[in-house]
Residue frames relative to the residue before (quaternion, step in Angstrom):
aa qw qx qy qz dx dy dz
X 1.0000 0.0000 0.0000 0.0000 0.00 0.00 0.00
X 0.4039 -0.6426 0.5909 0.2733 3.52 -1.17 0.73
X 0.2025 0.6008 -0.7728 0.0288 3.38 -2.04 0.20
X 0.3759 -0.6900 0.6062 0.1230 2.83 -1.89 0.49
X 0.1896 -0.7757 0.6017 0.0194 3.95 0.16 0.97
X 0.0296 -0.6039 0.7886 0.1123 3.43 -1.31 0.45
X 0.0964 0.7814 -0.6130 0.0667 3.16 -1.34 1.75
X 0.6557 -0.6123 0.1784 0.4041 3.28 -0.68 1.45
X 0.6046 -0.6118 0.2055 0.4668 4.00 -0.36 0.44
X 0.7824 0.4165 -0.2364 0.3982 3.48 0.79 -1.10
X 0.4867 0.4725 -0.5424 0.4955 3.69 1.31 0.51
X 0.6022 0.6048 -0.3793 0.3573 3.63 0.91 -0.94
X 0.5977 0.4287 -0.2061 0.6454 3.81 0.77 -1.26
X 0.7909 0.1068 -0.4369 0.4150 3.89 -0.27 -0.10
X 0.4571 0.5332 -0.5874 0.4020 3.93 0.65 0.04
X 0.5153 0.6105 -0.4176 0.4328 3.99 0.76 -1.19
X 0.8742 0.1956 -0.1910 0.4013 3.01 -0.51 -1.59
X 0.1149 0.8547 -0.2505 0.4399 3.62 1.41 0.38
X 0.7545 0.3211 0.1190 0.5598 2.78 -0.24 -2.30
X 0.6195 0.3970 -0.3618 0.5724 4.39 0.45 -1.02
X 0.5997 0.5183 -0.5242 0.3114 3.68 -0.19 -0.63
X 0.8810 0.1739 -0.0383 0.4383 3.29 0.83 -1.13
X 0.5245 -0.8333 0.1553 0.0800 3.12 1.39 0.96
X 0.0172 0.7895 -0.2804 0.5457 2.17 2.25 2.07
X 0.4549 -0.5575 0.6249 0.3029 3.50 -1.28 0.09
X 0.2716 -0.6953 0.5132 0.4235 3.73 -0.89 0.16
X 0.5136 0.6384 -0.3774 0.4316 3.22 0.84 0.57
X 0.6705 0.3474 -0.3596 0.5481 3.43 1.14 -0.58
X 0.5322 0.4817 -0.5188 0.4643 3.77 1.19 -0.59
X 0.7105 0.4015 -0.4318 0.3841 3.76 -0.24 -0.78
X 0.5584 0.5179 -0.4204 0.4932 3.98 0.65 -0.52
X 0.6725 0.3510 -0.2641 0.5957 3.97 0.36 -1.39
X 0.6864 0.3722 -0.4660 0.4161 4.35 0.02 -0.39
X 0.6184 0.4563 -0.3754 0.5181 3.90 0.94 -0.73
X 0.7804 0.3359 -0.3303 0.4111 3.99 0.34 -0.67
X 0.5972 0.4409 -0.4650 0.4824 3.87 1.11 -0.02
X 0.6384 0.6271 -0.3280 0.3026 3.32 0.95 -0.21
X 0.5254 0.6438 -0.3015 0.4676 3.04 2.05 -1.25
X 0.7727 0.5054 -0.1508 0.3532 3.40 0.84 -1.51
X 0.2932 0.7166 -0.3912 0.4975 3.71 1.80 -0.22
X 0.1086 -0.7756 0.6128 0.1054 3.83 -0.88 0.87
X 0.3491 -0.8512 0.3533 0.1695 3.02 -0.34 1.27
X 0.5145 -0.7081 0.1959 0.4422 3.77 -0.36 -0.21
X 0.4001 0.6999 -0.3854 0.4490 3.38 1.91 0.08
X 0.6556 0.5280 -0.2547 0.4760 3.49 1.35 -1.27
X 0.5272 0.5455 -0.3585 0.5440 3.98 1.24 -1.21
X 0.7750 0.4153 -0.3128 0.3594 3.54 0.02 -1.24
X 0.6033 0.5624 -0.2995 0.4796 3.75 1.24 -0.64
X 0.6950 0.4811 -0.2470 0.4738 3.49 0.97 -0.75
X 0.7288 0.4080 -0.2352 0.4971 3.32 1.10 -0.78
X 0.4899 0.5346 -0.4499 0.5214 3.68 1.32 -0.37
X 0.6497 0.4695 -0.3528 0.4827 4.04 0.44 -1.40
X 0.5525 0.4966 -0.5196 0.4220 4.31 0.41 -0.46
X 0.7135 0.6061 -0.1652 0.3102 2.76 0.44 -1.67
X 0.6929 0.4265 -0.2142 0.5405 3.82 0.91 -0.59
X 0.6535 0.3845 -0.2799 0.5889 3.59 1.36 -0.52
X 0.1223 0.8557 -0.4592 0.2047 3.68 0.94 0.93
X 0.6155 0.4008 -0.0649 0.6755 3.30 1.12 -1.60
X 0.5081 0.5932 -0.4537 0.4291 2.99 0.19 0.80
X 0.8414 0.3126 -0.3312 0.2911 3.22 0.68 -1.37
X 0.3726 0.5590 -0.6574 0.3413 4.25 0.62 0.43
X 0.6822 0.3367 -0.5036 0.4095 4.01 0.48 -0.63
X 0.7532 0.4047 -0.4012 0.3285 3.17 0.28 -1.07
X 0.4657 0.5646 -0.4668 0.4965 4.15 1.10 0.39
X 0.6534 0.5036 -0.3558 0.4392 3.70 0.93 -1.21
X 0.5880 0.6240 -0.2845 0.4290 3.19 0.97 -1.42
X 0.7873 0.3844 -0.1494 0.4584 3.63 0.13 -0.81
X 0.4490 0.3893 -0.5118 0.6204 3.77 1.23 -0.13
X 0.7493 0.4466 -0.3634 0.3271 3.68 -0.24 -1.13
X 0.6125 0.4920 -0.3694 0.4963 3.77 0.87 -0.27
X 0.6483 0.3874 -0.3473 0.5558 3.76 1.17 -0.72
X 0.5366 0.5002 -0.4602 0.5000 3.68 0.49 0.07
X 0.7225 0.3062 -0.3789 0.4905 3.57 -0.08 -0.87
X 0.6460 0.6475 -0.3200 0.2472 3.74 0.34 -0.34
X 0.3510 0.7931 -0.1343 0.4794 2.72 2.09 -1.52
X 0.8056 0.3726 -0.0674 0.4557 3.22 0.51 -2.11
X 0.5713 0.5735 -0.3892 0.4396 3.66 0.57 -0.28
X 0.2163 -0.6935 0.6836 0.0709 3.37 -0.74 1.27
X 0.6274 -0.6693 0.3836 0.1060 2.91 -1.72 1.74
X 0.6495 0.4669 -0.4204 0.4283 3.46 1.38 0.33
X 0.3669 0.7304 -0.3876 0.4262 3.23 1.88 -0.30
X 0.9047 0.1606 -0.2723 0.2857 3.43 0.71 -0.19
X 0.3236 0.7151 -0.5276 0.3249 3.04 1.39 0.68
């Protein structure tokens, strides 16, 4: 897809020479800088993820009960049962 960015001059001129060092397009450098960036976890996103554990505390005796009861039923399962 096309676009037209207006970027401030001296990021433009050091992305270029940037992009020659490694004997790149400045186009593929700006594509690969915009998609490592996407993938970069920010800390607003860390702090969300770690706030949502954190509420599913009480949780973990089921999710312990749960998981004995799943090794029990396994236990039971004879080893030709799954062939």
């Amino acid at each position: 897809m096309k676009t037209t960015l207006e970027i401030p001059d001296t990021i433009f001129r050091r992305a270029k020479a940037r992009a020659a060092e490694h004997n790149i397009s400045l186009r593929t450098f700006v594509s690969e800088a915009v998609a490592e960036k996407l993938e970069a976890k920010s800390p607003d996103r860390q702090k969300a993820r770690i706030a949502l554990a954190g509420k599913l505390r009480h949780m973990r005796r089921e999710t312990a009960r749960i998981s004995t009861l799943i090794e029990q039923e396994f236990e039971r399962i004879e080893p030709e049962e799954w062939a």
